[in-house]
N, C-alpha and C positions, 0 to 999 in steps of 0.2 A: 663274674670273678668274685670270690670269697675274698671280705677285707681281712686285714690279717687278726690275728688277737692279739688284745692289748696286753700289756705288760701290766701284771698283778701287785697292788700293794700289800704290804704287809697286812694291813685290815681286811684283805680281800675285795678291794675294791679296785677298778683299771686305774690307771694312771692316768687316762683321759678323762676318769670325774664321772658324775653322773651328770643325768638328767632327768631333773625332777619334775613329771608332771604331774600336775594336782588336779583331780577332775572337777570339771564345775558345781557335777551335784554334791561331792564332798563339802566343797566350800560353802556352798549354802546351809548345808545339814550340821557341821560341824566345824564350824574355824577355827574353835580351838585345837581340834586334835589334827588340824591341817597343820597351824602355828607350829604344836607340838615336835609335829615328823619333820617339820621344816629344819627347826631349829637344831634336832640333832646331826640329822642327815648332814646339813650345813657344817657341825661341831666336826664330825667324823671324818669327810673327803669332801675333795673341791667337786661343789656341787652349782650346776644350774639350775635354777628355778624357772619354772614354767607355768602361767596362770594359762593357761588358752580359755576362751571364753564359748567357743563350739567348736561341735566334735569335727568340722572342718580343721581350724585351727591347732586342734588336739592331732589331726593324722600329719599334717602338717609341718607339728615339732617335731612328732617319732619320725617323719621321714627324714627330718635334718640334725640326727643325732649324732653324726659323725662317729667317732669311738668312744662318744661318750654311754655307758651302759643306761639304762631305761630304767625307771624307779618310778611305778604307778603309784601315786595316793588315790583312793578312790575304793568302791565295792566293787563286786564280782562283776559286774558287769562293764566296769572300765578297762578289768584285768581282759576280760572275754576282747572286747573291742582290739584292745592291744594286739593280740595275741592276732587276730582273725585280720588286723590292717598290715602286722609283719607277714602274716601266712600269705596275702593276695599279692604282695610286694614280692616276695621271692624270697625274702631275709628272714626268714624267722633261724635257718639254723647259725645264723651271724652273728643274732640277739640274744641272750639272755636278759631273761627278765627281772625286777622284782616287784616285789609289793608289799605297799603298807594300807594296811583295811582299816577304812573307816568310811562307817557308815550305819545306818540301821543292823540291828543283829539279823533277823531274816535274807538282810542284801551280802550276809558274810558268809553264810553256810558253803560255799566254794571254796572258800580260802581259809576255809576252818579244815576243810575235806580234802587241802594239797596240802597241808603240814605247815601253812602262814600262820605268823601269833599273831593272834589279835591282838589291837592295842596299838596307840598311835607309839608309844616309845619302846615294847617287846618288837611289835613289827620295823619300826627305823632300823633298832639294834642289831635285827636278825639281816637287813639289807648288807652292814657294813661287817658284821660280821662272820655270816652264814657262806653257804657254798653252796653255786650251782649245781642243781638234779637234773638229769635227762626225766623228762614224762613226757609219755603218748598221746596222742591225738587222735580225734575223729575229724575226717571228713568229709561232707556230705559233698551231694552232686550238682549243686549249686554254689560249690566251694564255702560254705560255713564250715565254722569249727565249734565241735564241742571238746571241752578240758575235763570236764568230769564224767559224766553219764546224762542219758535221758529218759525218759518214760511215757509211752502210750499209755494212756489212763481208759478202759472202757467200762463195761457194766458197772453200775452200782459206785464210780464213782464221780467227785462233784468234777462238771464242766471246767476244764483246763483256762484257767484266767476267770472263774465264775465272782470272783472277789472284787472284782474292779468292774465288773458290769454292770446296769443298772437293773433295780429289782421292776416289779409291775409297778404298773400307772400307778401314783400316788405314793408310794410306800417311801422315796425321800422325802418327801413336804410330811408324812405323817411323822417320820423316823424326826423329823427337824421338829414339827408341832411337840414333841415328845421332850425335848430337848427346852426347848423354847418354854415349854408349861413348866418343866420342874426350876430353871431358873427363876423364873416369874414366883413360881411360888415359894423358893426359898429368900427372895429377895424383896419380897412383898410388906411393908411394915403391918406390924401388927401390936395393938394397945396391949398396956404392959395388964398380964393378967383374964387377956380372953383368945381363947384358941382361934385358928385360922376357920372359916365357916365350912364346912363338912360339902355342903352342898351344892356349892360353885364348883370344889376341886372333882369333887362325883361326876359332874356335867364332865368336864373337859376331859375324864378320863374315858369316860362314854363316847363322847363325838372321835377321840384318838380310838376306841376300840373299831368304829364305825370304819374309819379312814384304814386303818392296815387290814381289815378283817377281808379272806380271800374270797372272792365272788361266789356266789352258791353254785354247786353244780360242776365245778370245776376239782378235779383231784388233784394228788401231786403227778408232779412230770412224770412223762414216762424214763424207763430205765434204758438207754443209751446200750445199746447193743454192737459191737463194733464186731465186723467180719473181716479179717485182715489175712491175706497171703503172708508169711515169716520166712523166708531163705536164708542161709548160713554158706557164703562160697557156692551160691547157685544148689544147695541141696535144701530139699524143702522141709520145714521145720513144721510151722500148720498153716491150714490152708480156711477157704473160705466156709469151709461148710461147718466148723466151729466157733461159737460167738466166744470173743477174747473178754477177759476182766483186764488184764494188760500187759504192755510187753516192755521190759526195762535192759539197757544194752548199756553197754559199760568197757572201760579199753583193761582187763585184768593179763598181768605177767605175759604181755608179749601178745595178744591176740583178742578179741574181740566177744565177749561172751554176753550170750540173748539169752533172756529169761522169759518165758511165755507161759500164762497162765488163765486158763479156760475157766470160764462162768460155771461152766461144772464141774461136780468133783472128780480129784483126779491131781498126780503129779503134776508139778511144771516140767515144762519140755525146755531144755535146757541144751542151746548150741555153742560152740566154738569157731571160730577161722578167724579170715582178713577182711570180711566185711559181711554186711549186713543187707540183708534190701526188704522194706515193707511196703505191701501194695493193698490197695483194697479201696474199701469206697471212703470218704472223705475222712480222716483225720488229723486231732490234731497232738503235739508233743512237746513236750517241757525237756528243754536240753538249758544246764547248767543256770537252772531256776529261771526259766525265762520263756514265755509262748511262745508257740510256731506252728502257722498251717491255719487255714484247713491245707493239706496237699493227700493227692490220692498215690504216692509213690515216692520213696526216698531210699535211697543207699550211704549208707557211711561206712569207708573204707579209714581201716587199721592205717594211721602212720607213727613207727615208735619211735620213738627218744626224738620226737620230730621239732620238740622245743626247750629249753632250761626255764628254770624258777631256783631264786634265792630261796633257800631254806635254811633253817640253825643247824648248826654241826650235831 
C-alpha cells in the first residue's frame, strides 16, 4: 500500500521535514561543505539530521524515514546507493529524492548530468526550493540500477577501473623513490654559495631510471578485443563475429537507446526499445561512473518516471 503524500510547504518542502542524510565519505572529504548544506537546509525546513557511520546504518535511516522526504549529502554514488536501496524496498515511487553534492569534482559528473547544482549552498537551496522531476531508470537482471548511462569500453581503450590497479612489480616503490628523491633533494641544505653536487643527484636519477624501465623484450599490451552479441527487444543489433570498440546505452525520451561501434570503420549501429541484453565472452561496464563485471551476460530493462529528483525550477 502506497503512504499517502505529504502536504507541500510553501518552500516546497513536505511538512514532515526532511531527512538529512550525510554520507560518511562526504564527511571525511569535506566537513565543511557538509556544515554548509546542514546549516541551511536546517535554516529552510524542519530538518533531521542523520550522521550514519556505515552504509548499514545509512539503509537503515532511509528505511525509517517515515514522511519525512530524503535529502542525500554525498557524491554520486550515495545518490546511486539511495536510489538502488528505495528500488529493492519496493518504495522508490513513494520517495522523492534530493541531493546536495559534495565531494570530489570527478565523483559529481552524475549529478552535474541530472540537472543538481553543485555547490554545498546552490545544491541546499535547489533541495528547499526546487521541484520534483520524473526520470527513468535502468534495470538490470540482478536488479541494480543505473540513473544515467553505461558503457562497454573494448578495442583500444584503457581497462575499465585501470586507474586504481596496481602497475608491474616495482613501479610503486620506484614512482615513491621518485617522489622521495626530489623531496630530499629540495630539502637538503646546502652552503651558502655552492651548488648541490651534479653527481650524486645523476646517480639516483639512474638507479630510478633502472627501477620503472620495462623489462626487455616485453611490448605494450595487447589490444582488448571484445566479441559481444547487442539485442534491442530480442532483435539483434551485432553479433559475435564483429569485434566491438564499445557499446554505450542510455534511458533517452521514453525508451532505451544502444549505441554500438565496431573496431572497423563503419557507422555505429544505433538501437531503440525497452531493453537491452549483451552477451558474449567476459566483460566489463561503467554504469553511472562506477566498475562492474567481469559478467558474460546482462539485460537492463527501461523503467520510466520510475523515480523523482529535486531540481531548480
Amino acid at each position: 500500500m502506497s503512504a499517502p503524500e505529504p502536504t507541500m510547504s510553501h518552500a516546497g518542502a513536505p511538512v514532515g521535514g526532511l531527512l538529512v542524510l550525510v554520507d560518511p565519505v562526504a564527511r571525511r572529504l569535506d566537513g565543511e561543505s557538509v556544515r554548509i548544506a546542514k546549516d541551511v537546509l536546517s535554516a529552510g525546513a524542519a530538518a533531521k539530521i542523520c550522521l550514519p557511520e556505515s552504509l548499514e546504518e545509512f539503509a537503515r535511516a532511509l528505511a525509517r524515514r517515515g514522511h519525512r522526504r530524503p535529502v542525500i549529502v554525498g557524491d554520486d554514488q550515495a545518490l546511486v546507493r539511495a536510489v538502488g536501496l528505495l528500488h529493492r524496498r519496493r518504495e522508490l515511487a513513494d520517495a522523492s529524492l534530493a541531493l546536495v553534492p559534495v565531494g570530489a569534482a570527478p565523483s559529481l559528473s552524475l549529478a552535474r548530468a541530472l540537472g543538481v547544482p553543485v555547490g554545498a549552498v546552490a545544491g541546499a537551496r535547489a533541495v528547499l526550493d526546487g521541484v520534483v522531476r520524473s526520470r527513468d531508470l535502468l534495470i538490470d537482471d540482478s536488479d541494480g540500477v543505473v540513473l544515467g548511462g553505461l558503457r562497454i569500453a573494448g578495442a583500444g581503450a584503457a581497462p575499465v577501473g585501470a586507474a586504481g590497479r596496481a602497475g608491474p612489480p616495482g613501479s610503486a616503490s620506484a614512482s615513491g623513490a621518485v617522489a622521495g628523491l626530489a623531496v630530499a633533494r629540495a630539502a637538503a641544505p646546502r652552503a651558502p654559495g655552492r651548488p648541490a653536487a651534479p653527481s650524486v643527484w645523476s646517480a639516483c636519477r639512474s638507479l630510478v631510471r633502472t627501477l620503472v624501465r620495462p623489462p626487455v623484450g616485453r611490448g605494450a599490451p595487447a589490444v582488448q578485443r571484445l566479441r559481444l552479441r547487442v539485442e534491442v527487444d530480442g532483435v539483434l543489433v551485432s553479433d559475435v563475429d564483429q569485434a566491438v570498440a564499445d557499446v554505450a546505452v542510455a534511458a533517452r525520451d521514453g525508451l532505451v537507446e544502444v549505441v554500438v561501434r565496431m573496431v572497423d570503420a563503419g557507422p555505429a549501429v544505433i538501437g531503440r526499445g525497452l531493453s537491452v541484453t549483451v552477451s558474449g565472452a567476459d566483460f566489463r561496464y561503467r554504469a553511472d561512473h562506477a566498475d562492474t563485471g567481469p559478467v558474460r551476460r546482462r539485460t537492463w530493462t527501461l523503467r520510466p518516471a520510475a523515480w523523482g529528483l529535486t531540481l531548480p525550477r
